[in-house]
C-alpha positions in Angstrom: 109.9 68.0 111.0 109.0 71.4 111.6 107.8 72.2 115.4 104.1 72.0 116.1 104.4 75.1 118.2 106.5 76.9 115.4 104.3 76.4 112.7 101.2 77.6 114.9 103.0 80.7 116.1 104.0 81.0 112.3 100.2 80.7 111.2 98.4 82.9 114.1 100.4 85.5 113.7 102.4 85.8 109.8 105.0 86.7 111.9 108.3 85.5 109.8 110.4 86.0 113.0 108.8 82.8 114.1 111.5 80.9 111.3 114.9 80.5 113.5 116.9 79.1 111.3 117.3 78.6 107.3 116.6 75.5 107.2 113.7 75.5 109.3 112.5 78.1 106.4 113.8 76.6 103.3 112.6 73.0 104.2 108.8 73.7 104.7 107.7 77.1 105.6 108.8 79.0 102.2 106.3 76.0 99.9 103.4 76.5 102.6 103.5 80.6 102.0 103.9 80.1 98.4 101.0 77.5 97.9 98.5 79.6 99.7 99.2 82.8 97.4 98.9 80.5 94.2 95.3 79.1 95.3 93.9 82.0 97.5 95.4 85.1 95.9 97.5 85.2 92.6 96.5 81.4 90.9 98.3 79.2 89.5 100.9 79.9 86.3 100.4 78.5 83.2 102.7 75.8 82.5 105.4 76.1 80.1 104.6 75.3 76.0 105.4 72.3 74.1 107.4 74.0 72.1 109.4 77.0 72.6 111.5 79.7 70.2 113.1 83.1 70.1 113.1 84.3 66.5 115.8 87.3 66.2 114.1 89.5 63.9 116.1 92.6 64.0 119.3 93.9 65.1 121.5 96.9 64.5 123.8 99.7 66.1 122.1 101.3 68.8 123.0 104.7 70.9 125.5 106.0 68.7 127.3 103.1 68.8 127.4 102.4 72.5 124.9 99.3 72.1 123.3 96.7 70.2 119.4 96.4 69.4 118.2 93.2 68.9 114.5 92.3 68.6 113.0 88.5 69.0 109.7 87.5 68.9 108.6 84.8 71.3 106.8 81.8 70.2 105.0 79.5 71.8 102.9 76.5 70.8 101.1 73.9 72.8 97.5 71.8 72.0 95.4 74.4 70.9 97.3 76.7 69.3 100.4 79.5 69.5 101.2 82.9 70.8 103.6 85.3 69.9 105.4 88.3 71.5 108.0 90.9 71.2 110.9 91.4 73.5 113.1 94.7 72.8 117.0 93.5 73.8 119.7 96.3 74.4 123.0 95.1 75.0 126.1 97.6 75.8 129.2 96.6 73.7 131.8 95.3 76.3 133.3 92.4 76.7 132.5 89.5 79.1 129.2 89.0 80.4 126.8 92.0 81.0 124.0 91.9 83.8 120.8 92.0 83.0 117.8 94.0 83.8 114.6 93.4 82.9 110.9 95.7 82.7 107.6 94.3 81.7 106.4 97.8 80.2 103.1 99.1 80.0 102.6 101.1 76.7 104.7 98.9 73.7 108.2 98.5 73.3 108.1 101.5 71.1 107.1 103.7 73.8 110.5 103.8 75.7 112.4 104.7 73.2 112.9 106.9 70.2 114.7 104.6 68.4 112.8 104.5 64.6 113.6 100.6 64.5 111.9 99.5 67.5 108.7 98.0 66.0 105.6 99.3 67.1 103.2 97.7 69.5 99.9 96.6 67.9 98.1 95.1 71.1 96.5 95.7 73.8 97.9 98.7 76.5 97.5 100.2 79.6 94.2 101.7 79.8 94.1 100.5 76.0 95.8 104.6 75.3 97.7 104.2 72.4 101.2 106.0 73.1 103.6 107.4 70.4 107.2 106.7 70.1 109.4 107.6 72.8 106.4 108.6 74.7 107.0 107.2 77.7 110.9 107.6 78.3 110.4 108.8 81.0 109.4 105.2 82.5 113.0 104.0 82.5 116.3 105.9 81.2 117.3 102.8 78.5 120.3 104.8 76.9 122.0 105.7 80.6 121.1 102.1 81.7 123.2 100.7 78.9 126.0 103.0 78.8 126.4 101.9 82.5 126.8 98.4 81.1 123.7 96.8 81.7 121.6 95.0 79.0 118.1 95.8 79.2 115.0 93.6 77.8 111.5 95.1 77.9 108.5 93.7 76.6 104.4 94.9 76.5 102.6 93.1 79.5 99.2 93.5 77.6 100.9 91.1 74.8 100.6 88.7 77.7 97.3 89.0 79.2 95.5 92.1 78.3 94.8 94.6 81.3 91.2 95.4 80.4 91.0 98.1 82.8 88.7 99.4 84.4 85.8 97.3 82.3 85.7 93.6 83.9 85.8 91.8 80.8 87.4 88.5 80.7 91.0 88.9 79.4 91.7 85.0 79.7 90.6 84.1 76.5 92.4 86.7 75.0 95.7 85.7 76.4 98.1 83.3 76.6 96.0 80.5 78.0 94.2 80.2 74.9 96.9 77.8 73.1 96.6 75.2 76.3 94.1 72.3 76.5 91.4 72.6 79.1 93.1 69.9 81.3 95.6 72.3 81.9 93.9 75.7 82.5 93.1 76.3 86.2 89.5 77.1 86.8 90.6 81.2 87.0 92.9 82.1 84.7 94.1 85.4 86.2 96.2 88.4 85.1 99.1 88.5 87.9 100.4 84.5 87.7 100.2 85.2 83.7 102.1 88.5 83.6 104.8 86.2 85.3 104.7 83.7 82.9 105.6 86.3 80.3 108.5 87.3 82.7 109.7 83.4 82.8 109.8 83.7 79.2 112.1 86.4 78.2 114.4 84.7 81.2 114.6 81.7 78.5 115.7 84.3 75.8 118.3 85.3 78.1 119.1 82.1 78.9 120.1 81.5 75.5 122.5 84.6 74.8 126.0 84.4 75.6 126.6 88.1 76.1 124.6 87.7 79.2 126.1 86.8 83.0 122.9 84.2 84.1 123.5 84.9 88.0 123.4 88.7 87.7 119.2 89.2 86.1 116.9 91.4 87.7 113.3 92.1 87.5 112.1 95.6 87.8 108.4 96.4 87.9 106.0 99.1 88.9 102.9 99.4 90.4 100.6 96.7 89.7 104.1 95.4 88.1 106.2 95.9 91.5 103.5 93.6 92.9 104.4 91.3 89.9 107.8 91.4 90.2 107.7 90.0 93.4 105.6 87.0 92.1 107.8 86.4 89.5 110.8 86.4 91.8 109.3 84.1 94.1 108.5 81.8 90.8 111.4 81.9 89.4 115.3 81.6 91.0 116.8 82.7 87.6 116.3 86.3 88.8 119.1 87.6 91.2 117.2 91.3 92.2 113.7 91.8 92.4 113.1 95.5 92.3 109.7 96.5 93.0 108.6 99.8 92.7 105.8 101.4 94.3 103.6 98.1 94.1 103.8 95.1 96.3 103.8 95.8 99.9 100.3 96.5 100.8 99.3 93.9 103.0 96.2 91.4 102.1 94.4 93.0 104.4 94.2 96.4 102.4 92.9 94.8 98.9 89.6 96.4 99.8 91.2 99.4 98.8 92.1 98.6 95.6 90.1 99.1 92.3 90.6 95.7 90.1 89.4 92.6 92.2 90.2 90.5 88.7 94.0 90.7 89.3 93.1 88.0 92.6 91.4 84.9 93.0 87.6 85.1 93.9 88.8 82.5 96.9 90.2 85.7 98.3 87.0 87.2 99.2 86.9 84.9 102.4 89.4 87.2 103.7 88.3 90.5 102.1 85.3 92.0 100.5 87.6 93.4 97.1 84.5 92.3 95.3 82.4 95.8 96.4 83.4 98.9 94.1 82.6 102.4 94.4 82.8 102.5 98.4 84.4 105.1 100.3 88.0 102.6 101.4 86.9 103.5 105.0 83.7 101.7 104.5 85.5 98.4 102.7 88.5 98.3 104.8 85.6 98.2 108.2 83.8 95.0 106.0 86.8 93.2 105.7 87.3 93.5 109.5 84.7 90.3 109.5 86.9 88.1 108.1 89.6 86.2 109.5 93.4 87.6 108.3 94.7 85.1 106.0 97.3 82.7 107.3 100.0 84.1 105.0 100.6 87.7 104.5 102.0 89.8 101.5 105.4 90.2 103.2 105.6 86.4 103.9 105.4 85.5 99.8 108.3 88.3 99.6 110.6 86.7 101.6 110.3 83.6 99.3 113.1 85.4 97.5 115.6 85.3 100.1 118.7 84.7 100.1 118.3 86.6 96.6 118.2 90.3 97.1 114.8 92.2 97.1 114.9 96.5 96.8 111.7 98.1 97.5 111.3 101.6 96.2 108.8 104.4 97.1 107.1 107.4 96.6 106.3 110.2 99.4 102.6 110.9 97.9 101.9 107.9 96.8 98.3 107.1 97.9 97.7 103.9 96.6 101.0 102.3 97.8 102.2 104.4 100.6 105.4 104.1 101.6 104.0 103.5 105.6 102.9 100.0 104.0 105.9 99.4 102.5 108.0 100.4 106.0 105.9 97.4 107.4 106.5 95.2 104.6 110.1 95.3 104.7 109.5 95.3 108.9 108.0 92.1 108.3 110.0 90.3 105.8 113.4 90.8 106.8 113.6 88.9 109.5 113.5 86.1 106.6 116.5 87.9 104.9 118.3 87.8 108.4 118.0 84.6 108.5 120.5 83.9 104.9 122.8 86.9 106.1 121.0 89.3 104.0 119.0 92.7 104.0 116.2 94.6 102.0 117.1 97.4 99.5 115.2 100.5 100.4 114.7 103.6 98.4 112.2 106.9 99.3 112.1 109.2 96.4 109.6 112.4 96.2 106.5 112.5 94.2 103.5 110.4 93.4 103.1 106.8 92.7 105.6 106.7 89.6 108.8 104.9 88.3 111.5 107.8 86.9 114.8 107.7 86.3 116.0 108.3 89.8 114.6 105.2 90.5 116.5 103.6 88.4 119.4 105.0 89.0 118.9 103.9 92.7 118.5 99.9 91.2 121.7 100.6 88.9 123.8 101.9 92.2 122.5 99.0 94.2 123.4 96.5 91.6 127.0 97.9 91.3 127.6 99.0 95.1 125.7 96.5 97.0 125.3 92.8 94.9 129.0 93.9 93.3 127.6 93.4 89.1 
C-alpha cells in the first residue's frame, strides 16, 4: 500500500524524488502517471488488429554490399476493414544478432535514401511537401548507421495517421482507426497514441526476424516525434533506448506555446488554454496561469521507461524545445532512474531545432559505449 503522505507529496508537487524505493514506483506510482497522460493528454492507443502480417515485398544487396534491403508492408485487418504500410529494413551482413534502431520518418521511406529500389511514398507527409529521393539524408546517416552494425527500420508516420498540419482537419478518419468498430474507438482519436501504434507495429516485424537481438531496439524520434518516442517507450517494454531528440521535455505547462492543440486531448484544456492560436506565447503562457498544474508532469511519463535507458538530445537555438526545458526534464526525471541504478543520456549539439547526423552518431556511441550493444 503506497503511503498516504507519499502519494500526496507525489501529487502536490510532480516531484518524482517523492518515490524512495523501486518498488514503491513500479507497484503503483508508474500506472497512476501513465493513466493520467492516456485520458488527459495523449489518449488512449488503438488496440491491436485481429489479424496481423508482414509481407516481404522486396529485398536485395544494399550499400555496396555491406547490407541487406528488405521491404514489408504491414497489414492489418479488424471489423471494418484493413490498413496497410511500408517499413524500409536495413540489416548489416554480420553474423549473430544485430541491434536495432528504429525512426518513424517524416517525408517517405524514399526520402532518406538514394537507393532506386526503395519504393516511393504515395501518402500523406509532413506539411503534405512532396520530397524527392534522397532528399532528406540528411535526417539520419542510414549507410554509416549500418556499416556500424546496426539494422535500421524506418517507416512514414503520415501512413499512420496523417499530420494535417497546420489546417485542423480531422485526420482520424483517415487513419488507422478506420478498420476498428465503434466500440473500440475512444471518443478522440488523436495523432500522438496512434503514431505509437505504428511504432508497436514495426516492433512485431522485428519481432519476427531472426537477424535481430530483441533486447537491444531503440526508438529514435524528433521533434513532435521525440515527444513520441517517449510515448511509445513508455507503451511499449520491447524498446531498450528511447532517444528523443529535440521534442519531449517541455513541461505541460508550456503547451500554450505550442501551435497544434490536435496532437492532445481537449480534457487538457482544464490545465492549459492550447485551444487559443495566433497569441503572442507571453499572453497564453499568463492564461494558463488560471489553471491548476496537472497532477502528473511531462518528466513524470518519461521516467515510466526506467530501468530502460532514455537519451535526450538538444539543440542550442532551438526555440520551440529549448534545451533549458530539457535541463529540467532530465532534473526532474532522474531521480526515477536513480532509483533502478540508472542515468539519463544527454547530448547538446549547435544549431536549430533539427535531427543531423551528429546526433546520431551521439545515439550510436551511446549504444556501443554506454548500454554495451
Amino acid at each position: 500500500m503506497i503511503r498516504t503522505a507519499l502519494l500526496a507529496s507525489f501529487i502536490a508537487t510532480g516531484a518524482l524524488a517523492s518515490a524512495t524505493t523501486t518498488e514503491e514506483w513500479t507497484r503503483d506510482l508508474r500506472s497512476r502517471v501513465i493513466a493520467f497522460f492516456d485520458e488527459n493528454v495523449y489518449g488512449q492507443l488503438p488496440p491491436k488488429p485481429e489479424n496481423l502480417s508482414f509481407d516481404l515485398v522486396e529485398r536485395g544487396v544494399a550499400f555496396g554490399g555491406v547490407a541487406e534491403r528488405r521491404q514489408y508492408v504491414v497489414r492489418s485487418k479488424d471489423a471494418c476493414g484493413s490498413h496497410a504500410f511500408d517499413v524500409l529494413v536495413y540489416l548489416p551482413k554480420l553474423t549473430g544478432h544485430v541491434p536495432t534502431f528504429v525512426y518513424p520518418n517524416f517525408s517517405g521511406n524514399h526520402s532518406l535514401v538514394s537507393d532506386t529500389s526503395v519504393r516511393i511514398f504515395d501518402g500523406y507527409p509532413y506539411g503534405n511537401r512532396i520530397r524527392g529521393r534522397g532528399e532528406r539524408q540528411d535526417r539520419a546517416p542510414v549507410e554509416e548507421i549500418v556499416r556500424r552494425g546496426f539494422a535500421f527500420a524506418t517507416f512514414c508516420y503520415g501512413a499512420i495517421y496523417p499530420d494535417y498540419t497546420p489546417s485542423k482537419r480531422d485526420a482520424a478518419p483517415d487513419s488507422v482507426w478506420r478498420i476498428f468498430p465503434e466500440q473500440a474507438r475512444p471518443k478522440e482519436m488523436l495523432a500522438h497514441p496512434t503514431w505509437t501504434w505504428g511504432s508497436m507495429r514495426v516492433r512485431d516485424l522485428l519481432e519476427k526476424l531472426p537477424e535481430i537481438a530483441q533486447a537491444k531496439v531503440a526508438i529514435v524520434g524528433q521533434s513532435r516525434m521525440g515527444k513520441n518516442s517517449i510515448e511509445t517507450g513508455v507503451h511499449d517494454t520491447r524498446f531498450a533506448l528511447v532517444c528523443a531528440n529535440c521534442g519531449g521535455t517541455k513541461s505541460l505547462k508550456f503547451l500554450p506555446n505550442l501551435r497544434y492543440p490536435y496532437w492532445f486531448s481537449e480534457k487538457l484544456k482544464k490545465y492549459a488554454a492550447c485551444d487559443k492560436l495566433g497569441q503572442p506565447v507571453e499572453d497564453l503562457v499568463a492564461q494558463a496561469a488560471k489553471f491548476p498544474d496537472p497532477p502528473f508532469d511531462q518528466s513524470a511519463f518519461a521516467a515510466c521507461i526506467a530501468p530502460r535507458a532514455l537519451v535526450v538530445s538538444a539543440a542550442t537555438e532551438d526555440k520551440s524545445s529549448p534545451p533549458e526545458a530539457s535541463r529540467m526534464f532530465i532534473k526532474e526525471a532522474e531521480p526515477v532512474f536513480r532509483l533502478f541504478g540508472k542515468s539519463i543520456g544527454w547530448h547538446l549539439k549547435k544549431g536549430p531545432h533539427s535531427i543531423t547526423h551528429e546526433d546520431w552518431r551521439f545515439f550510436m556511441d551511446y549504444a556501443r559505449n554506454t548500454l554495451k550493444w
